[in-house]
PAROFI-455087 format. One line per field, with one value per residue: x, y, z of N, C-alpha, C in turn; residue number from 0. Coordinates in Angstrom, 1 decimal. Layout:
BEGIN
n.xx: [X, ...]
n.yy: [Y, ...]
n.zz: [Z, ...]
ca.xx: [X, ...]
ca.yy: [Y, ...]
ca.zz: [Z, ...]
c.xx: [X, ...]
c.yy: [Y, ...]
c.zz: [Z, ...]
n: [NUM, ...]
//
This chain:
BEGIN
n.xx: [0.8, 0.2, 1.9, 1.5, 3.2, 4.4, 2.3, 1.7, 3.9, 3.6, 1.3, 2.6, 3.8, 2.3, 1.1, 3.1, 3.8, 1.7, 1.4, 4.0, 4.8, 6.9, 8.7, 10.9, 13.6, 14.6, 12.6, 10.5, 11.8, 12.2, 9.4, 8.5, 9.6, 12.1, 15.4, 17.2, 18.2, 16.5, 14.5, 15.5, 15.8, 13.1, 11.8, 13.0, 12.2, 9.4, 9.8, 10.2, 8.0, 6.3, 5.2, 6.8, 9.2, 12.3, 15.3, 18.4, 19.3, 17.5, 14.5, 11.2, 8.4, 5.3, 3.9, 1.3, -0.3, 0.9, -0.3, -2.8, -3.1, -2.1, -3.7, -6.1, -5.5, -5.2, -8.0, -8.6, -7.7, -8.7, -11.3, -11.3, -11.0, -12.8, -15.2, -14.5, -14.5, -17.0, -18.8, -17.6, -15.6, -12.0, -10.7, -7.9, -7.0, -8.1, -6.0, -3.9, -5.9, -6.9, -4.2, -3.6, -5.8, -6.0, -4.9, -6.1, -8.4, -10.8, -11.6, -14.3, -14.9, -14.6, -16.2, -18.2, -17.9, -17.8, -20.2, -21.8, -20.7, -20.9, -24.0, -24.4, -23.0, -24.9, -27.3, -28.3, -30.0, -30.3, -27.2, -27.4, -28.9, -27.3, -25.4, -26.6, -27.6, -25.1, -24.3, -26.3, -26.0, -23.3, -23.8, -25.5, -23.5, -21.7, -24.1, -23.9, -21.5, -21.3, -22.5, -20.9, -18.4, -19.2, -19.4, -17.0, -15.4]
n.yy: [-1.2, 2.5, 4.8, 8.2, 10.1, 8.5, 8.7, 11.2, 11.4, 10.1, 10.6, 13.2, 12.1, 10.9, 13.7, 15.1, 13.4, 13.2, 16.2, 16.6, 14.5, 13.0, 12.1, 13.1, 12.8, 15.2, 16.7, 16.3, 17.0, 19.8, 20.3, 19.2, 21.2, 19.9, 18.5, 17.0, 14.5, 13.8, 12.8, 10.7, 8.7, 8.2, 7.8, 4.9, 3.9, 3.9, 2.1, -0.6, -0.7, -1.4, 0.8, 2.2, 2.2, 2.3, 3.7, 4.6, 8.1, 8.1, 8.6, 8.4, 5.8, 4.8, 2.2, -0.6, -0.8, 1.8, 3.9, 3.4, 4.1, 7.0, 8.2, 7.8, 9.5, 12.1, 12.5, 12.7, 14.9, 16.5, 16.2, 17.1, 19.6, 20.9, 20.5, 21.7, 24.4, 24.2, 24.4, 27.1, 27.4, 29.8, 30.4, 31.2, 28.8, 26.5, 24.9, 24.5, 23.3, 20.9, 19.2, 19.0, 17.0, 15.5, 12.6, 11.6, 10.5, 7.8, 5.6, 4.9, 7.6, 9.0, 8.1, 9.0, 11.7, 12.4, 11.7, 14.0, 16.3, 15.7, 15.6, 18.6, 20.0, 19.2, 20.6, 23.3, 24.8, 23.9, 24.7, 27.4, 27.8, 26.8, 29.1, 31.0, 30.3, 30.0, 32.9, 34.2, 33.1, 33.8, 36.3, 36.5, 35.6, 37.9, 40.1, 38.7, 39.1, 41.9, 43.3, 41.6, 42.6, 45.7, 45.4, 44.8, 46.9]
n.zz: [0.0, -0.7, 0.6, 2.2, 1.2, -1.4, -2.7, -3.1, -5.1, -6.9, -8.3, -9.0, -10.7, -12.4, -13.6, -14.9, -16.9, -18.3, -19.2, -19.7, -21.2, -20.1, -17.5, -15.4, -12.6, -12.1, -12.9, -11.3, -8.9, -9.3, -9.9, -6.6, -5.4, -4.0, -3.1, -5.9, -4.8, -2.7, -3.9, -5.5, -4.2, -3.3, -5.6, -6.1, -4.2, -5.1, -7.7, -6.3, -5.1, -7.5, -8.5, -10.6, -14.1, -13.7, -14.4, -14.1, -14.7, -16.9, -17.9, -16.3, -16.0, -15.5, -14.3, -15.1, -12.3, -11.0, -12.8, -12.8, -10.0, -10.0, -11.7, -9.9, -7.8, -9.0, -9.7, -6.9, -6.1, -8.0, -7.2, -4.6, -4.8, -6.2, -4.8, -2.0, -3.6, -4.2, -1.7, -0.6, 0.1, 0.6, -2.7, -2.2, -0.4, -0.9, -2.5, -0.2, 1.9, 0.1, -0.4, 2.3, 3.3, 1.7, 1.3, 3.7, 3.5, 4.2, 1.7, 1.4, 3.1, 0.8, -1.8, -0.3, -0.3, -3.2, -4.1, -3.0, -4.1, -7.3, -6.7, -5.6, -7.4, -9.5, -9.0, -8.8, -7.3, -4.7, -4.4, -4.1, -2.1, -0.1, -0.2, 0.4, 3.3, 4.5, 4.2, 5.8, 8.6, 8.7, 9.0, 11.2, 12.8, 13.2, 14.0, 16.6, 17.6, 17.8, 19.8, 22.3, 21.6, 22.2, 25.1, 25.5, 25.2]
ca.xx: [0.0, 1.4, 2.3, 0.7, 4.4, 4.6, 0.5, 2.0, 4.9, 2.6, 0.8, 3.3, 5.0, 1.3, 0.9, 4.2, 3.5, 0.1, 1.5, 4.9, 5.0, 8.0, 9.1, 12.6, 14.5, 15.2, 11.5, 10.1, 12.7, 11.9, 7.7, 7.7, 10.7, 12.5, 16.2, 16.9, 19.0, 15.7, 13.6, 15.8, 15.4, 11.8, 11.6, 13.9, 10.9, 8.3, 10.0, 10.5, 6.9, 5.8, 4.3, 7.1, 10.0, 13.3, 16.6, 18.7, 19.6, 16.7, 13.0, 10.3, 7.5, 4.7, 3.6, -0.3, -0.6, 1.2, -1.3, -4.2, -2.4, -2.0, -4.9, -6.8, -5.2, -5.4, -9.6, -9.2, -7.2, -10.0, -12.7, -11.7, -10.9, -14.2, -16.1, -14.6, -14.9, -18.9, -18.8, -17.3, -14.0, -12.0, -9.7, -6.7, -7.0, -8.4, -5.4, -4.1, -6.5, -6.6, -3.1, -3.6, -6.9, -6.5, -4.3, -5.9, -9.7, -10.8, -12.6, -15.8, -15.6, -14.1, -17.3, -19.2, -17.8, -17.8, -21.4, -22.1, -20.1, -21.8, -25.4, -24.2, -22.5, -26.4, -28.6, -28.1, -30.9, -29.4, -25.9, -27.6, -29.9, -26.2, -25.0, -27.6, -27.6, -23.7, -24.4, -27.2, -24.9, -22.0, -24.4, -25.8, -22.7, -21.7, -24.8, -24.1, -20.4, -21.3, -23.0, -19.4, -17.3, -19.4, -19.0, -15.2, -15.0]
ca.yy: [0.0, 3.5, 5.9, 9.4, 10.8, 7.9, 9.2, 12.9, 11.5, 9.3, 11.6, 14.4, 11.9, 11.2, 15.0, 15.5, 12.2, 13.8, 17.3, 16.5, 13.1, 12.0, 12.5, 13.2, 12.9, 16.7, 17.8, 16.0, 17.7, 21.2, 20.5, 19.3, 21.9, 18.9, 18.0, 15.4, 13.2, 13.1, 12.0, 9.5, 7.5, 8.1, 7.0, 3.8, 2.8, 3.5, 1.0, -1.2, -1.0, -1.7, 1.9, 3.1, 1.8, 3.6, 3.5, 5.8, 8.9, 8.1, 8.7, 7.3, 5.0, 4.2, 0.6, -0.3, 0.1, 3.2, 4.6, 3.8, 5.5, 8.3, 8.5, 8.2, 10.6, 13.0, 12.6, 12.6, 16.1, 17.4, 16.4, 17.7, 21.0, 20.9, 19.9, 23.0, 25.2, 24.5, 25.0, 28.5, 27.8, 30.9, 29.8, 30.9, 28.2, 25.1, 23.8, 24.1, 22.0, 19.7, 19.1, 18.3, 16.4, 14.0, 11.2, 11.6, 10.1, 6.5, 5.2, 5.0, 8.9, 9.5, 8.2, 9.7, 13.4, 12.3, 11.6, 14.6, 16.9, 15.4, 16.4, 20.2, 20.3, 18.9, 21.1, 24.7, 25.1, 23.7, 25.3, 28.5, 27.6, 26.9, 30.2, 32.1, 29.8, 30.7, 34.6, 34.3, 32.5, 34.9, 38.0, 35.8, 35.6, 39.1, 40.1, 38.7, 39.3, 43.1, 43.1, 41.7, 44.1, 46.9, 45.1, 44.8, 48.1]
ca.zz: [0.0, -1.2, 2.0, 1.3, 0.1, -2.2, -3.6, -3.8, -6.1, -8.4, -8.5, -9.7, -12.4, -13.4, -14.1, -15.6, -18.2, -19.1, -19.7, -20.9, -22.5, -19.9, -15.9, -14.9, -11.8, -12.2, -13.0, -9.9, -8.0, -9.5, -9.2, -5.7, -4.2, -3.0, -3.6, -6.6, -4.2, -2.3, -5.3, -6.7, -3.3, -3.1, -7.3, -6.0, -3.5, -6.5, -8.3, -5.5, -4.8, -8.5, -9.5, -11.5, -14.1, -13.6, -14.7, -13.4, -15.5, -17.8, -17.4, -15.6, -16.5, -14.8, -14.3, -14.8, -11.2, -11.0, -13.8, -12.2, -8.5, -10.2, -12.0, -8.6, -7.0, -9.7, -9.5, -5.7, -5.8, -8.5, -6.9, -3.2, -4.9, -6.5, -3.1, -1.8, -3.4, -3.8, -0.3, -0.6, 0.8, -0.6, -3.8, -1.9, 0.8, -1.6, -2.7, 0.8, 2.8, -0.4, -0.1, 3.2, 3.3, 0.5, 1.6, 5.4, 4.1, 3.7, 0.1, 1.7, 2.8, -1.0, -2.3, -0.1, -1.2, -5.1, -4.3, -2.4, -5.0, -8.1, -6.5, -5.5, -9.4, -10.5, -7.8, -8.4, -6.4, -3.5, -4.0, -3.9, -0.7, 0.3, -0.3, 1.2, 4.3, 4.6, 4.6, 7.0, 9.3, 8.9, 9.1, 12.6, 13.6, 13.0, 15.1, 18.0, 18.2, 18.1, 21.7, 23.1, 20.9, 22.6, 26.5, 26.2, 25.1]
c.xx: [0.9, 0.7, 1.5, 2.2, 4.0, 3.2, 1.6, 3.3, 4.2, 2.0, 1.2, 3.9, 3.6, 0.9, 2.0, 4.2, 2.9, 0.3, 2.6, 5.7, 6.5, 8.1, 10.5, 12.2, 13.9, 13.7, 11.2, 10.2, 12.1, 10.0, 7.5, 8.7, 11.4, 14.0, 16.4, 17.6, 17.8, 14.7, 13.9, 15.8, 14.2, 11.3, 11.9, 12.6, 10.1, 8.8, 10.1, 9.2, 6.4, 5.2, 5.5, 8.5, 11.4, 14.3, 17.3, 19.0, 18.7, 15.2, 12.3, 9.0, 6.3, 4.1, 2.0, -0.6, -0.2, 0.7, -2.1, -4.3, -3.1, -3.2, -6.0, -6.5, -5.2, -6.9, -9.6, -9.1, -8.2, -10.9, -13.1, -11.6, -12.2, -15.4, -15.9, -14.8, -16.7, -19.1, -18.4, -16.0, -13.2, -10.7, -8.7, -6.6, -7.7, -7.6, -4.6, -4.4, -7.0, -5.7, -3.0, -4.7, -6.9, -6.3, -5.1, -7.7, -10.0, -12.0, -14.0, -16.3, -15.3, -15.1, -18.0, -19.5, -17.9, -19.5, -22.4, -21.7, -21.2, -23.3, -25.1, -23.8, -24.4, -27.7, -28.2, -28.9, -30.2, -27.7, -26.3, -28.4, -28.6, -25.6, -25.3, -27.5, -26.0, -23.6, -25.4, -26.5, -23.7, -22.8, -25.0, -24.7, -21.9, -22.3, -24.4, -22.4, -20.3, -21.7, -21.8, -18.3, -17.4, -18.9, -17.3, -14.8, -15.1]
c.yy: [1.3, 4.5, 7.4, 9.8, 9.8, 8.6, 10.4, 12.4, 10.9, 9.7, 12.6, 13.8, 11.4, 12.5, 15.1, 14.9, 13.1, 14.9, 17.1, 15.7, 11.8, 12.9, 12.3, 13.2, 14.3, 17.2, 17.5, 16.6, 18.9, 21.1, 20.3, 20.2, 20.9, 18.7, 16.8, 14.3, 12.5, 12.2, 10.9, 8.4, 7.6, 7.0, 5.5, 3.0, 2.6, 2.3, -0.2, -1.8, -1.3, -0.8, 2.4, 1.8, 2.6, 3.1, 4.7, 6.7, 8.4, 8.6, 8.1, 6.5, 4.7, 3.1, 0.9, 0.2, 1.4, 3.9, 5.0, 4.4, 7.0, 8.9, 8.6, 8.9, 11.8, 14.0, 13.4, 13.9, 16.9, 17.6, 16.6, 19.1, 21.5, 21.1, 21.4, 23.7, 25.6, 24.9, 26.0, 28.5, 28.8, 30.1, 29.7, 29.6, 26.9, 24.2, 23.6, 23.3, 20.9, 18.9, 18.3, 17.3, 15.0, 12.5, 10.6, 11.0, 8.9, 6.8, 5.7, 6.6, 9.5, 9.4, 8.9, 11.1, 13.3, 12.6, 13.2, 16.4, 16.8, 16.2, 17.7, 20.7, 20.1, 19.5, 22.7, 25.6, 24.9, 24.7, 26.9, 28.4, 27.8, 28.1, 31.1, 31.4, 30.0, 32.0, 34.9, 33.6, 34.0, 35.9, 38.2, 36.1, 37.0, 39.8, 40.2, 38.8, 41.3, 43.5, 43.2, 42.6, 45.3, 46.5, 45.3, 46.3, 49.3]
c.zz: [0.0, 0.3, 1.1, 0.9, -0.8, -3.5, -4.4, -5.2, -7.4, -9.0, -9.6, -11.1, -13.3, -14.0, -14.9, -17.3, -19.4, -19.8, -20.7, -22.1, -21.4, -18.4, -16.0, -13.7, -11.5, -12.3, -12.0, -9.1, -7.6, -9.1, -7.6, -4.9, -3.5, -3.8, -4.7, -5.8, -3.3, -3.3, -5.8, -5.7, -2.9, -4.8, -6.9, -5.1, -4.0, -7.0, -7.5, -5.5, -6.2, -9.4, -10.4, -12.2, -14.2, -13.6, -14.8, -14.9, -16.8, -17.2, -16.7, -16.3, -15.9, -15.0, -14.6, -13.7, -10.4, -11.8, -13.2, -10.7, -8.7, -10.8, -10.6, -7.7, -7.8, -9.7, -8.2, -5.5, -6.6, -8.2, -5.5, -3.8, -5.6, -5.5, -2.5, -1.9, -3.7, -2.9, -0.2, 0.2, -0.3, -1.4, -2.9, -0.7, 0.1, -1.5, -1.5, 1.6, 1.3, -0.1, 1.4, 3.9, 2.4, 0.7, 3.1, 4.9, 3.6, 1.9, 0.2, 1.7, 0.8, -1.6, -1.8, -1.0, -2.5, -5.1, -4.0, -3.6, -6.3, -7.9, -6.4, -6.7, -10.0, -10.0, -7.7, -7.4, -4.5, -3.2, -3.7, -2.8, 0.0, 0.7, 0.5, 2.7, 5.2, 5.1, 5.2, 8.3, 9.6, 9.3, 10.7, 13.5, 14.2, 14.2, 16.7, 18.6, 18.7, 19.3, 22.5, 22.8, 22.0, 24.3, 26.7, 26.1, 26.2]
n: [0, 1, 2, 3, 4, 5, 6, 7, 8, 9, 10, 11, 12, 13, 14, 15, 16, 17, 18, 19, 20, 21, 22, 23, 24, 25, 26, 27, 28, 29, 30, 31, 32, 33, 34, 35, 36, 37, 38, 39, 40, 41, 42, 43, 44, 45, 46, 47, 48, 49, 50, 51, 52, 53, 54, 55, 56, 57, 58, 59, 60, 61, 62, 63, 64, 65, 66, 67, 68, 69, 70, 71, 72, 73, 74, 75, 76, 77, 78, 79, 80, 81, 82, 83, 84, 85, 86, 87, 88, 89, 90, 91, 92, 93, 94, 95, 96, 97, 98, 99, 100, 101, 102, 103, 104, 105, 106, 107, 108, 109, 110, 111, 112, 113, 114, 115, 116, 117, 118, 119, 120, 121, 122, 123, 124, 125, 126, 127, 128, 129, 130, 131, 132, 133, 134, 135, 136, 137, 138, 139, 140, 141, 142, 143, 144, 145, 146, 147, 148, 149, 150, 151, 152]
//
């Protein structure tokens, strides 16, 4: 079973493939801010573990089941940043608690939020009950912080 670093890298040489036809060592490096001496012993456990083929000073490869990794963690990262921001989390703070959210939920919740996403993408009705139910909240909350604002004062 792949460790959440191992996801984030399968991840990144699935993005890299998709965009630039081939993963390096050296791009890895530069996408995830990380030294390549760390990469090339993180790549060495990919291969170890069966997601990637690698030969040093050449490219990388990904195995079937380092396709389908990467490919599911690709979904998992679109369709938590999706999830949020229906919910109105602000852009700048998405990929943030993606990043940190993704690897930390089981399958079961994963479906859950695909399921739960999908309906709020097919219910504009709802995403806007949503909305409004948000800034009646905030405007609540507002309210009644103004009372204590005035006592401390």
């Amino acid at each position: 079973m792949a460790t959440p670093s191992m996801e984030d890298y399968v991840e990144k040489i699935y993005e890299l493939i998709q965009s630039k036809g081939y993963a390096r060592v050296s791009d890895i490096a530069t996408e995830l801010n990380l030294q390549p001496s760390s990469v090339t012993k993180m790549v060495q456990k990919l291969a170890e573990a069966g997601y990637i083929h690698y030969e040093r000073y050449r490219g990388l490869v990904l195995t079937p089941a380092g396709e389908m990794l990467g490919e599911e963690m690709k979904d998992r990262h679109a369709m938590l940043s999706e999830f949020l921001r229906t919910i109105g989390v602000p852009e700048e703070t998405v990929q943030v608690d993606v990043e940190g959210i993704e690897h930390h939920v089981s399958p079961s919740t994963v479906r859950c939020l695909q399921d739960l996403t999908s309906f709020l993408r097919e219910n504009e009705d709802v995403r806007l009950a949503l909305a409004a139910h948000r800034r009646q909240r905030r405007e609540q909350e507002a309210a009644e912080a103004e009372p204590q604002e005035r006592a401390d004062a």
